[in-house]
Residue, then its C-alpha position, 0 to 999 in steps of 0.5 A: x494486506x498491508x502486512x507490515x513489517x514486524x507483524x505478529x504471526x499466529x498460527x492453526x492449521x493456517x498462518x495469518x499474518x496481522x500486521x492507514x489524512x487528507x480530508x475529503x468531504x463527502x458532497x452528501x454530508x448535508x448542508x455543512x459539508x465542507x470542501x475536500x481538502x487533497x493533497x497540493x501536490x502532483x507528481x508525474x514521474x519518469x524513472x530509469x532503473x540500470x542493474x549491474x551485474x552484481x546486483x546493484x542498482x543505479x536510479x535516475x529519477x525524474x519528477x516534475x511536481x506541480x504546485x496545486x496548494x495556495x501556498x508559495x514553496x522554498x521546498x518540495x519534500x520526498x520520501x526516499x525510504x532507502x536512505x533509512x533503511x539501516x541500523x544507523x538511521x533506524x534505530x529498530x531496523x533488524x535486518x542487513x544494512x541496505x546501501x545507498x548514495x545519492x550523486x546528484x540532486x537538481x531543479x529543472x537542470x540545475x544542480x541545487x542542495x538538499x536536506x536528507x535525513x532518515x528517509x525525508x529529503x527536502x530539496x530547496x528551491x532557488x526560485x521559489x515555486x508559485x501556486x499553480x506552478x511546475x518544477x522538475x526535481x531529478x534525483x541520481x543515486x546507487x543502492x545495493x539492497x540487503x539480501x533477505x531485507x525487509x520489503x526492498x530486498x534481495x532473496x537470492x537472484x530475485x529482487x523486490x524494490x518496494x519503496x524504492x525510489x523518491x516518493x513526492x509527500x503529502x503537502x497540507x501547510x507543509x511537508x509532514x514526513x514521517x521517518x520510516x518505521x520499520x513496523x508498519x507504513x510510514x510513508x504517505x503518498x497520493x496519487x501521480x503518473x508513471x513511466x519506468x524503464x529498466x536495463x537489467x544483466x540478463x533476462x528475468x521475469x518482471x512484474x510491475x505496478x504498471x501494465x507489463x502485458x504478457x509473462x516472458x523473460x526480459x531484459x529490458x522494457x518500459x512500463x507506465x502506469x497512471x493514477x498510482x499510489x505508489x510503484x512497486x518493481x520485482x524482478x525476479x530468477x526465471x528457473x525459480x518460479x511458474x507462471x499462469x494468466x488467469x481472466x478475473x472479470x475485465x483484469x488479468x491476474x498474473x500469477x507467480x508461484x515457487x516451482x517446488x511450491x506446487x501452489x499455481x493452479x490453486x493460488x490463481x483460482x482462489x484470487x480469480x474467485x476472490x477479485x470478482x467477489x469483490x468487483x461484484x460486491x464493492x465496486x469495479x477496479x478500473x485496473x486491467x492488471x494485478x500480479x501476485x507473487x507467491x514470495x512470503x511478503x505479505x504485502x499490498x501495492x498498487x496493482x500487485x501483492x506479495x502473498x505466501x510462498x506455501x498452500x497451507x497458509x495462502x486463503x487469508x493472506x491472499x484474500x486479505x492482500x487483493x481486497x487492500x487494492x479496494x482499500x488502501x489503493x483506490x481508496x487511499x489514507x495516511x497509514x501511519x496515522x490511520x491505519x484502521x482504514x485500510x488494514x481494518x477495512x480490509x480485514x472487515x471485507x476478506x472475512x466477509x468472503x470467506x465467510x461467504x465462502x464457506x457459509x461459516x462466520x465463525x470461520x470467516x472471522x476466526x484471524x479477526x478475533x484471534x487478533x483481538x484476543x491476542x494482546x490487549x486493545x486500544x481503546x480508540x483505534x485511529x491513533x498514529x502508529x507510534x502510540x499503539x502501546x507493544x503489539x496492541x497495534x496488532x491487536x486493535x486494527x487487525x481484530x478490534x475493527x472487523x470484529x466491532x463492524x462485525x457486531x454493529x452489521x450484524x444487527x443490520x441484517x450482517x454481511x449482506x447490509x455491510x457489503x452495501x455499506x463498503x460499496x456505497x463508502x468506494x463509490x463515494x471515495x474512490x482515489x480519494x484520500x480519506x479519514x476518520x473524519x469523513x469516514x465519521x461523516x459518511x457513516x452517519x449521512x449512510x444510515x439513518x438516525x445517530x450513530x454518534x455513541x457507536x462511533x465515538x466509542x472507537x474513533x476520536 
């Protein structure tokens, strides 16, 4: 899901975690739709990843950005999260400080400054880059990540980078780079092209964003991947975990459960019902690949989740994680300024399943309504994440949104009319960014008559 970090926990009998602005018009708005405003800028990124035998890492990345705005650039901006990733920069960071130093920073082969503070770094631009135009930015940097961190982190002789290298930022009259919060997703990325290799000290198991084909021990490898968000990499101990490919319509599922977990069988079967659900009821992912690590991250990335490390507390959060590839990856948004469209979207439609599941609503949506009634709500729902008033943040996107879609489908014939509403609204939006706007917009073209004083009442 994107379970973020500092999420709130409530717990019966199962544990659900609770823990998102380009605008794309859509084409059927009626005669005053407007154009679809993307992202300006494109990526294509080629990274190499060496570990010492101690854990540490060294990072050469090298991305090739073209200019696709109107504007003329003196700068390109990057997340580069590692950099923020301490008590320093972060003033609500918790856990132990990761280690990172930059060695060389350089446009098209030629050393250049840089600005970096807190996780934004803006590389200057000698010559200035025209629309339409490309420029190669390669960064070179050391990290040793903090042991139990959060995201990016090491867990014993297993190694989790998330957010782990420069991420290329949304550019809409400007670079608009959140410093990283610890609480939820503050980076906002679009999508680009991928080819990372590895060089690891020995031989571990290595699941990727990419296509990383059969599960076996190895040291080293090149993974690619194309139109991805965002490129997520473990490596992992391979004495601590067991293993399974199971077949999910077209996509292999690669499966990774603790051995002392005894989870495997029933983890895999339960995301190969899950995914073909959603396939069958939202739309196709295009994908042919989707690794979940049973490693108690609680999180989504592009073509690979991080679920529970325990049976008892797997149903929710593993549905929840799949149905994020729908909502947050192939349809994309700004997770720091709204949140609700994917966390919420994505909370809507993994209840649905298991309401389904189980013939039981009230089951379904039982996490739903705990959250809504866990802290008091926000009334509109799509403000940025640091306006969200103490874990109301909780509250309002994981309970208040699926419960309000919930009412409002309900008196439309439920589950079976909101199935077809989230099919209808992927197929529109698919590998777009998307916001409330359009949301707003393609809800009202969707069904018929106003729907101004039900949406009005949560969205602003």
């Amino acid at each position: 899901m994107k379970l973020k970090i500092g999420m709130a926990i409530i717990a019966i009998g199962i544990i659900i975690f609770f823990i998102l602005q380009a605008l794309v018009f859509c084409e059927e708005c009626g005669s005053d739709k407007a154009e679809s405003q993307q992202d300006a800028a494109n990526a294509v990124y080629e990274i190499d990843v060496q570990m010492s035998e101690d854990g540490g890492f060294q990072v050469g990345a090298s991305i090739e950005v073209t200019n696709d705005s109107t504007d003329t650039w003196s700068e390109i901006g990057f997340y580069l999260v590692p950099n923020a990733m301490n008590s320093e920069e972060t003033s609500n960071y918790e856990d132990e400080d990761l280690e990172m130093e930059v060695s060389s920073v350089s446009i098209n082969g030629a050393e250049t400054d840089y600005k970096l503070d807190n996780n934004e770094l803006l590389v200057e631009l000698e010559n200035k880059l025209e629309p339409d135009s490309a420029a190669t930015v390669a960064v070179e940097y050391s990290m040793i990540l903090p042991e139990g961190g959060m995201r990016l982190s090491q867990v014993g002789d297993n190694y989790y980078l998330a957010h782990w290298y420069p991420m290329l930022g949304i550019y809409k009259d400007g670079w608009d780079i959140i410093d990283y919060d610890s609480k939820g997703e503050s980076y906002d990325t679009d999508y680009g092209d991928y080819t990372v290799s590895y060089e690891l000290p020995k031989e571990y198991l290595v699941a990727s964003s990419g296509e990383d084909g059969p599960i076996e021990a190895t040291q080293n490898g090149l993974v690619e991947g194309q139109n991805i968000k965002d490129f997520y990499l473990a490596i992992m101990d391979p004495d601590e975990w067991e293993t399974e490919t199971v077949q999910a319509n077209d996509t292999e599922l690669r499966v990774f459960t603790p051995v002392s977990a005894n989870m495997l069988e029933e983890t895999s079967e339960l995301a190969a019902e899950a995914y073909v659900y959603f396939e069958e009821n939202i739309g196709d992912n295009p994908f042919g690949e989707l690794d979940i690590i049973g490693n108690d991250g609680y999180m989504e990335y592009p073509n690979i989740i991080e679920v529970a490390a325990d049976e008892e507390s797997q149903e929710s959060v593993l549905v929840h994680e799949i149905a994020h590839q729908w909502f947050y990856y192939l349809v994309a948004n700004d997770p720091y300024q709204e949140a609700w469209l994917d966390e919420g979207l994505t909370e809507f439609a993994s209840s649905i399943f298991i309401s389904e599941r189980y013939d039981d609503d009230e089951y379904g949506f039982w996490s739903a309504a705990a959250a809504e009634d866990y802290y008091p709500t926000e009334t509109y729902v799509n403000i940025p994440l640091d306006k969200f008033v103490d874990e109301s943040y909780y509250s309002t996107i994981y309970g208040k949104v699926p419960m309000l879609l919930k009412e409002y489908f309900d008196s439309l014939n439920g589950n079976e009319t909101a199935l077809e509403f989230l099919a209808a609204y992927y197929a529109e939006f698919q590998f777009k960014q998307v916001g409330t706007e359009e949301f707003k917009a393609f809800f009202e073209m969707y069904f018929e008559g106003d729907q101004s004083e039900f949406l009005d009442s949560w969205l602003k």
